[in-house]
C-alpha positions as CSV (number, residue, x, y, z in Angstrom):
1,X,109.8,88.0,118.1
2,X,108.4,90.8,119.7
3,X,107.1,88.8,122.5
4,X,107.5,90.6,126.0
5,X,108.4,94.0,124.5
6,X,107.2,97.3,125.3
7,X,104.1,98.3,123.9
8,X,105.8,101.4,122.2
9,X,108.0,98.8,120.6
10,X,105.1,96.3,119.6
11,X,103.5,99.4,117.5
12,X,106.8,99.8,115.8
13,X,107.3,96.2,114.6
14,X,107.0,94.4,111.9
15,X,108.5,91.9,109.5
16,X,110.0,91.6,105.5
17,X,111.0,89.6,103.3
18,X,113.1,90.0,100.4
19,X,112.2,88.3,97.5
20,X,115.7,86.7,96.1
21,X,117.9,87.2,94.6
22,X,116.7,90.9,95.6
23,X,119.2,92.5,92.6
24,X,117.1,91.5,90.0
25,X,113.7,90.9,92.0
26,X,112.8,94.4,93.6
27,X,109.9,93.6,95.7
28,X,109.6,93.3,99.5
29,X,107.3,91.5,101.4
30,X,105.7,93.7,104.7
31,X,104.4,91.5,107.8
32,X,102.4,93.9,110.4
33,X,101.6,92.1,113.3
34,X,98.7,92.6,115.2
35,X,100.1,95.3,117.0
36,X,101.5,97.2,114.4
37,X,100.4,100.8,114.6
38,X,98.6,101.6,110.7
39,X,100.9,104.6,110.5
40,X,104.2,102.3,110.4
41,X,102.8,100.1,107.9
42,X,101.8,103.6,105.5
43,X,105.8,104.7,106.1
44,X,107.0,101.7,105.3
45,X,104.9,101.5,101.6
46,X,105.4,104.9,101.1
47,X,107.1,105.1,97.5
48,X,110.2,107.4,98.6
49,X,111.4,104.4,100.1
50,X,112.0,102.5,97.1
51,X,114.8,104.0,95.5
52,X,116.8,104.7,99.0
């Protein structure tokens, strides 16, 4: 997917999944590529996230 983008971009990807049906199943499912920069990953598990 992120095939022939920027590098910039490449750090700032990744995938998820939403375990269904996702009202009664609250979990997420991250996917960091190879290129995903750490830092990203940290944001994205960081707990203030999961009541936004």
């Amino acid at each position: 997917m992120a095939e022939g983008r920027s590098d910039d971009f490449k750090k700032h990807f990744l995938g998820t999944h939403f375990f269904n049906p996702p009202r009664y199943l609250k979990l997420l499912e991250i996917i960091p590529t190879e290129h995903t920069d750490p830092d990203v990953v940290a944001y994205v598990n960081y707990p203030h996230l999961a009541n936004a």
